[in-house]
C-alpha angles and dihedrals in degrees: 000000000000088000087053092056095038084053099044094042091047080054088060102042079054098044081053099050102042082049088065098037092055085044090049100048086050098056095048082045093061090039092060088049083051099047091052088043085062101036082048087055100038087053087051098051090047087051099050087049091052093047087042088058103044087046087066093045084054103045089042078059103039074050099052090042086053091052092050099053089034086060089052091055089239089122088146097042088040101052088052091060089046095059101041083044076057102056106039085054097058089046098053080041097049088049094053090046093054094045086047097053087039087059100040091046089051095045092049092045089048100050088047098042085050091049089041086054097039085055096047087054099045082054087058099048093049088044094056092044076060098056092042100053086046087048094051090047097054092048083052088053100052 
């Protein structure tokens, strides 16, 4: 009868833990989605700024190249060039910024894919140290 409710009250002790750490493991779980929600926007908006700045690089220098052609009295020659110059410049810019969010995808799913995994194998390990030292007991016991 004592064994019984040693037994019945070490099941519970057990039911409880493994509830944490199941609760636990969840909410670690949706802060590392979090946490790559967050380093996802903060690389966009870096990006943007970035794009923002070498727009205006490109368009002082799209300017400079107008006022040029404009003093020489070649507006219609000129204006062609400007928009080709144009539209070359956001394609080469909308290049970079593709490459850019591919690679900065690719490097934030990596790091979390590589902790999600470190953490799924420290469970085990710690799992298996679990069953090992029941195990042990049990053959002490016998």
């Amino acid at each position: 009868r004592e064994y019984r409710v040693i037994r019945a009250s070490a099941v519970l002790i057990q039911s409880v833990v493994r509830g944490s750490t199941c609760r636990r493991k969840i909410a670690d779980h949706k802060s590392l989605v979090h946490l790559s929600v967050m380093l996802q926007c903060r690389a966009r908006g870096m990006g943007a700024r970035n794009r923002l700045i070498a727009e205006g690089q490109a368009a002082t220098k799209l300017q400079t190249s107008w006022r040029r052609c404009m003093s020489v009295n070649k507006a219609t020659i000129a204006r062609v060039r400007v928009v080709r110059l144009q539209s070359l410049a956001r394609m080469l810019l909308a290049k970079r910024r593709l490459r850019l969010a591919r690679l900065a995808a690719s490097t934030v799913e990596r790091a979390v894919r590589g902790h999600l995994a470190r953490r799924r194998l420290a469970v085990l390990a710690s799992r298996a140290v679990q069953i090992q030292s029941y195990w042990r007991g049990q053959q002490s016991r016998c």
